[in-house]
C-alpha positions in Angstrom: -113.1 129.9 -81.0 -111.4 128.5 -78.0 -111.1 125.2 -76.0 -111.9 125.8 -72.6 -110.8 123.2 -69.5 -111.8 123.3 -65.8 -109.9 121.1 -63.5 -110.5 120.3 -60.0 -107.4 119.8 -57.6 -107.0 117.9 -54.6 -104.3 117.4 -52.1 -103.4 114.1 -50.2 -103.0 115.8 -46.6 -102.1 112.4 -45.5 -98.7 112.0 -47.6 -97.3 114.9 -46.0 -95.7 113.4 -43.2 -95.5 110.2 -44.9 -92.0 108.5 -44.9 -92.1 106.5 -47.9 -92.8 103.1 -46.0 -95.8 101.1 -46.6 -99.6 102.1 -47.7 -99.2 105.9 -48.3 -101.8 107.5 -46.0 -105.0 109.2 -47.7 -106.2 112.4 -46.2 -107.4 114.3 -49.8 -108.9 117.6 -49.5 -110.6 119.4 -52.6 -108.8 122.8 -53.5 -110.4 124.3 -56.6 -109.1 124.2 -59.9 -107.7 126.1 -62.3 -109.3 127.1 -66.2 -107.3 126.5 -69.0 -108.0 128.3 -72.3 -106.6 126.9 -75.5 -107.4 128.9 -78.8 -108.6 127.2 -81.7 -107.1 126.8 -85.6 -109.4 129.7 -87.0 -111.5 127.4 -89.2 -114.1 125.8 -86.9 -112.5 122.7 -86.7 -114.4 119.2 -86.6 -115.6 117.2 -83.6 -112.4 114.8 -84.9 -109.9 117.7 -84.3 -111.4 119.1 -81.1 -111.3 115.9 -79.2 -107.7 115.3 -80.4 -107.0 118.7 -79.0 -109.0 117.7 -75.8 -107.1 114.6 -75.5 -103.9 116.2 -75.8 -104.6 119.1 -73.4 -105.6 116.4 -70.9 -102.4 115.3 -70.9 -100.3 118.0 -70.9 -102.9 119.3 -67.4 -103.5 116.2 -65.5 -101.3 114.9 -63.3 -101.3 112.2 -60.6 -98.7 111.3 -57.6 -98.9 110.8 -54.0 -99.0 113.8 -52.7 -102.1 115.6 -55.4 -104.1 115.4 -58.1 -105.4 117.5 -61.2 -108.2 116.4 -63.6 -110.4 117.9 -66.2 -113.9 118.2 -64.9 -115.6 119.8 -68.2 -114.4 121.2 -71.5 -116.3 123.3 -73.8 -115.6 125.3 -77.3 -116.5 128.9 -76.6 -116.3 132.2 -78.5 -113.2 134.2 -78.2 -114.4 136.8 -76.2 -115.6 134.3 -73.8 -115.0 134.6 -69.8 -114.7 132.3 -66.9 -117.0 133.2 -63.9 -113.8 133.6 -62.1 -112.8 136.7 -65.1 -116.1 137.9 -65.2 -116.3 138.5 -61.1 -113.0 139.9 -61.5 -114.4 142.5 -63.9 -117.6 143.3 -61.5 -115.6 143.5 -58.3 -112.5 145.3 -59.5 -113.1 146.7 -62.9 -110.2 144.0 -64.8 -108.7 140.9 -64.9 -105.6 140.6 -62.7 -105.6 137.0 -62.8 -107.0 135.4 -65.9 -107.1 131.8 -67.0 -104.1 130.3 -68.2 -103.4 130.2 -71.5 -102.0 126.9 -73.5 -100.6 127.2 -77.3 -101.3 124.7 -79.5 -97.4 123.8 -79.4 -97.4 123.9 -75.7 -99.9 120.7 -76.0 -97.6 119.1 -78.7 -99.6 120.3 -81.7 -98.1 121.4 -84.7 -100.6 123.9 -86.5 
C-alpha cells in the first residue's frame, strides 16, 4: 500500500514585478500540480497512522510565500501497483513512464520506520 497526494499549484503573476513596498499585488494563475506517492509500513496500518503520515507529508509538500502556492487537494491509500492518470496516459501514448510521480520516503517526511 501506498499514500497518494495531489497538489494544485498556483503562481502570484502579480509579485513578479513587485518591489517589496506596500500590499503585494495578487495576479494568481492555476498551474497544475504535481502527485506525490509515499509507500506504506507493509502492515496495513490504521486510520491513526495514515493521517499522521498524511499530516506529515502535508508538511513536508505545502508551501506558501508571495510569489506561489502548493496545497494537497486529495489523498488516497492505493495498491502498489497503482497509477496516476498522468502514468497511465504516459503508458497509452508512449508505451512507459518517463516522468512518474514523485516519490517521498518515509524519512524524507520525518518518519522513522
Amino acid at each position: 500500500m501506498k499514500l497518494h497526494l495531489q497538489t494544485q499549484y498556483k503562481e502570484n503573476y502579480g509579485a513578479h514585478n513587485w518591489d517589496g513596498e506596500g500590499e503585494c499585488p495578487q495576479r494568481w494563475k492555476f498551474k497544475g500540480g504535481i502527485d506525490y506517492m509515499i509507500p506504506l509500513p507493509y502492515d496495513m496500518p490504521s486510520k491513526g497512522l495514515i493521517q499522521m503520515i498524511t499530516e506529515l507529508a502535508v508538511v513536508h509538500v505545502e508551501r506558501k510565500n508571495y510569489y506561489c502556492e502548493e496545497y494537497v487537494i486529495h489523498w488516497e491509500v492505493v495498491p502498489d501497483d497503482y497509477l496516476t492518470y498522468e502514468e497511465k496516459q504516459q503508458l497509452e501514448w508512449e508505451g512507459c513512464i518517463e516522468h512518474p510521480a514523485r516519490r517521498l520516503t518515509l524519512q524524507e517526511i520525518g518518519m522513522a520506520v
